[in-house]
C-alpha positions in Angstrom: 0.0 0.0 0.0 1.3 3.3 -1.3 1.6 5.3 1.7 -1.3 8.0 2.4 -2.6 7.4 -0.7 -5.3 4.9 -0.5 -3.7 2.8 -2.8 -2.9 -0.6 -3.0 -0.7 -2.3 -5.8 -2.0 0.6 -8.5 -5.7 0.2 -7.7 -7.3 3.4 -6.1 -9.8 2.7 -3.5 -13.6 3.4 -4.7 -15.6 2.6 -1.8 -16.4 4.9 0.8 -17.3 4.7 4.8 -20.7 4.4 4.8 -20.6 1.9 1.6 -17.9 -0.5 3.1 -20.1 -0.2 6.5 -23.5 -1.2 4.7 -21.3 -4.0 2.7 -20.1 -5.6 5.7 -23.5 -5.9 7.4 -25.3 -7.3 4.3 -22.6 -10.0 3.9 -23.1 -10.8 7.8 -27.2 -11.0 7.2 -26.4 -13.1 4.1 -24.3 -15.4 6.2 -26.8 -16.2 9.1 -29.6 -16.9 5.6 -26.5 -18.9 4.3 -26.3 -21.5 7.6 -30.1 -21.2 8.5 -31.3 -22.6 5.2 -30.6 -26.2 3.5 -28.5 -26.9 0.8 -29.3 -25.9 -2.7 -28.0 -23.6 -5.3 -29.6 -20.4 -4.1 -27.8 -21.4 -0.7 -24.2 -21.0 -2.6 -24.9 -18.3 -4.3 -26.0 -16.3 -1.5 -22.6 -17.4 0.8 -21.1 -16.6 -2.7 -22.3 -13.2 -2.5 -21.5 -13.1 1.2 -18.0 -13.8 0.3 -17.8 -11.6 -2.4 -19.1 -8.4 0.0 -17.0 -8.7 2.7 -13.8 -9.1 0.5 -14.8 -6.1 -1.4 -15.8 -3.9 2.2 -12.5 -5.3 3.4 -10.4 -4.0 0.5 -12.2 -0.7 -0.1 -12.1 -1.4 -3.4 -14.9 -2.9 -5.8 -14.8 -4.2 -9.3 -17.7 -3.2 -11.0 -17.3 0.3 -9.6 -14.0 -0.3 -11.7 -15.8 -1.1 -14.7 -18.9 1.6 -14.5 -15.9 4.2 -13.4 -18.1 5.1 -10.2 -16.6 5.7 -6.9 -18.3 6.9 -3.1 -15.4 7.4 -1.3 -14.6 11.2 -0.4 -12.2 13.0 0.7 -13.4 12.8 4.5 -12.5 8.6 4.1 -9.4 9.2 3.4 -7.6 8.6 6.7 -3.7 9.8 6.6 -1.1 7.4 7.9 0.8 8.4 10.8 4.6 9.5 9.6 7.0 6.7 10.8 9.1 7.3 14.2 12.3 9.0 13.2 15.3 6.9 13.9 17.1 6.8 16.9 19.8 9.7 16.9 18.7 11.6 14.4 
C-alpha cells in the first residue's frame, strides 16, 4: 500500500465509509440466511455473494465500480497514515 494514498498495488480505492459499513452488514445477514437454510444452489450463491461483499468492504475497493468508473469514497474517508518514528539519533 502506497503510503497516504489509498492505494494498493496501482488500484485506487472506490468505496467509501458508509458503503464498506452497509457492505459488511449485508454480507453478515447473508451469512446467518446462508447457515439457516438447506443446501441448494440459491444457498451457494447467497454465501457466494456473502463472500464476495466482505472481501470487497474489506479492500475498499470494488470491481464493477471499476468497470462503470463510479466511486463513493470522499475525501473525508481518506484517513492519513501516521509518519513513521524518526530513527534513533537523528
Amino acid at each position: 500500500m502506497l503510503r497516504g494514498t489509498g492505494e494498493v498495488i496501482g488500484m485506487k480505492q472506490n468505496l467509501g465509509d458508509a458503503d464498506r459499513a452497509g457492505r459488511m452488514l449485508i454480507a453478515g445477514v447473508l451469512t446467518i440466511v446462508f447457515f439457516a437454510i438447506p443446501r441448494s444452489t440459491a444457498n451457494t450463491v447467497i454465501g457466494l455473494a456473502a463472500v464476495a461483499l466482505f472481501v470487497t468492504s474489506l479492500a475498499g475497493w470494488s470491481p464493477l465500480y471499476f468497470v462503470l468508473r463510479r466511486s463513493t469514497r470522499s475525501d473525508k474517508d481518506v484517513k492519513p497514515l501516521p509518519a513513521p518514528p524518526a530513527p534513533p539519533g537523528a
